[in-house]
Each structure stands twice: as C-alpha cells, then as structure tokens.
C-alpha positions as CSV (number, residue, x, y, z in Angstrom):
1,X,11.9,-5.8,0.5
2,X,10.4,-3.7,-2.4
3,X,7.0,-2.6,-2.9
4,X,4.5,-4.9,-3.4
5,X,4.6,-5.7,-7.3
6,X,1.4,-6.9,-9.3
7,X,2.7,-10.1,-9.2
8,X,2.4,-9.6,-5.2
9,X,-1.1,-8.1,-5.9
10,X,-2.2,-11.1,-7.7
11,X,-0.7,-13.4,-5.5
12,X,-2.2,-12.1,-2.5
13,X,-5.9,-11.9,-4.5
14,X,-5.3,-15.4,-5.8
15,X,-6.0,-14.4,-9.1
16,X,-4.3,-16.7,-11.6
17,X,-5.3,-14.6,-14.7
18,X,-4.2,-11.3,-16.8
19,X,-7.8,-10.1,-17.9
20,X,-7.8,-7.8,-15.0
21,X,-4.6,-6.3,-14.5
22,X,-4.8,-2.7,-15.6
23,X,-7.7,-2.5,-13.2
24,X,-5.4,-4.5,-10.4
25,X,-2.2,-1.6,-11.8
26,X,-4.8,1.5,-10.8
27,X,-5.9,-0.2,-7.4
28,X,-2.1,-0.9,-6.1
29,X,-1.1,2.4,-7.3
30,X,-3.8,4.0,-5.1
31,X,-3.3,1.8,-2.1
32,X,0.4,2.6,-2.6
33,X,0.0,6.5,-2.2
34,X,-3.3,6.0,0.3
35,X,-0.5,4.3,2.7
36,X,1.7,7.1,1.6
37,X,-0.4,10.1,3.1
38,X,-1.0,7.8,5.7
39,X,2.7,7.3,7.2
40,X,3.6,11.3,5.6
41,X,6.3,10.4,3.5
42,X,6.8,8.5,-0.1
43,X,7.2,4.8,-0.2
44,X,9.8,4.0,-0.7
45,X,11.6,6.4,1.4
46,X,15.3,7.4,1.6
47,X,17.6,5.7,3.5
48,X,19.0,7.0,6.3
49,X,22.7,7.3,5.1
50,X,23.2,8.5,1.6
51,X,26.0,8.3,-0.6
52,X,27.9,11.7,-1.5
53,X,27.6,10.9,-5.1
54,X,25.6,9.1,-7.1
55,X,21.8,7.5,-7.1
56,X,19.7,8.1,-4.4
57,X,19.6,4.6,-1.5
58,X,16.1,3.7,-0.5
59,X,15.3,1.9,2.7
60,X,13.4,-1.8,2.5
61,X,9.9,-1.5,2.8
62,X,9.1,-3.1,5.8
63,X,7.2,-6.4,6.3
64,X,4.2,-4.5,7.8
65,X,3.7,-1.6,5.1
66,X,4.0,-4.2,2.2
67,X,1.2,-5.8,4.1
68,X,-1.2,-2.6,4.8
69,X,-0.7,-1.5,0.6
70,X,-1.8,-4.9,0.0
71,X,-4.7,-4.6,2.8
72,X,-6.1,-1.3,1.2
73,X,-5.6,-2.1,-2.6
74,X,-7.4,-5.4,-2.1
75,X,-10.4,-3.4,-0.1
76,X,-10.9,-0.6,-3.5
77,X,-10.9,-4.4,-5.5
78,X,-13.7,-5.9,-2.9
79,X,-15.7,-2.8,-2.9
80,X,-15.9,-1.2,-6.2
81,X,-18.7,1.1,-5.7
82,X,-18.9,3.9,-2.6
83,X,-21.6,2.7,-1.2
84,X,-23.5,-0.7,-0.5
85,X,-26.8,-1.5,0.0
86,X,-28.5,-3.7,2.1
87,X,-25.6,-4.9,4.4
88,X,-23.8,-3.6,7.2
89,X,-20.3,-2.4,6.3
90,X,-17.5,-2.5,8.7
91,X,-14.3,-1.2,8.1
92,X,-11.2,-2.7,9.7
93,X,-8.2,-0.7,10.8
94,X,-5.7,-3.6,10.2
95,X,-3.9,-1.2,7.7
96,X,-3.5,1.6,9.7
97,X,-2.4,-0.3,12.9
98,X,0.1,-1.8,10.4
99,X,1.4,1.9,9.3
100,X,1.2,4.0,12.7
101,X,4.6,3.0,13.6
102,X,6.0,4.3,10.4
103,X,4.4,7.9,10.5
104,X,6.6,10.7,10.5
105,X,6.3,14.8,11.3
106,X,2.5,14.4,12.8
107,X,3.2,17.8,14.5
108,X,1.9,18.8,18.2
C-alpha cells in the first residue's frame, strides 16, 4: 500500500465534494510528517533490499500507519482552532498505539 491519497482522505471524512480540498491537501500533509517524527523515519521508507542501480524501492506502508495519518489528519480537520471552550477535550492515543511498532533508533 501507498500513502493515504486525498481521495483516501475524503473517503475516510465522507466528504463527497471538492470545495475543501486544498484545506484537506495541508491537513494530510501534516498528519503525514506528524506520523513521520512520530515512528523517526520518512514515510515512505526504503525497503530493506535495494537495487545496485537504479530508482530507490520503497516498502508498503503498512495497514496500521495508513490508518494513524488518517487518525491525526482527520483530528487537525475536527479541531481547527488550539483550544476549545466550554467542553472537555480528550485526546485518544489510537494513532500512536497504531505507530509504536514502527518506531526506529529511540536510543537508551
């Protein structure tokens, strides 16, 4: 699998319309590096075994980081502003249980 395209974005909103999709572009870009820092290493990432020549092989994205870049793009969408007033706010670590398996060099 690939990273999660706008098309996956929308599909995963349920938005059925274009008006909002350089707004949507900015939010999956940021949840896309967000999970990168998370798991320390781009996404996509290099495959394990390269070629000697030639372009560059990137691994599939797995199931579970497609799922956390769509978790924390859809949260910056939900909650536009920094802070909210007059409701409790509770954020959920779904996303990061999703990505702890995939983090790499945390160090001692």
């Amino acid at each position: 699998m690939s990273v999660p395209s706008l098309e996956d974005f929308k599909r995963h909103l349920r938005i059925r319309h274009s008006q909002e999709d350089a707004d949507l572009e900015e939010k999956l870009a940021a949840g896309i590096e967000q999970a990168a820092q998370f798991i320390n290493r781009p996404i996509p990432w290099l495959a394990a075994e390269q070629p000697e020549e030639g372009e560059p092989v990137y691994a599939d994205v797995p199931a579970p980081v497609r799922a956390a870049i769509l978790i924390l793009a859809a949260e910056l969408v939900a909650n536009r502003e920094q802070g909210l007033v007059g409701t409790i706010y509770t954020k959920m670590a779904t996303a990061e249980n999703l990505l702890w398996p995939y983090r790499v060099q945390l160090g001692v």
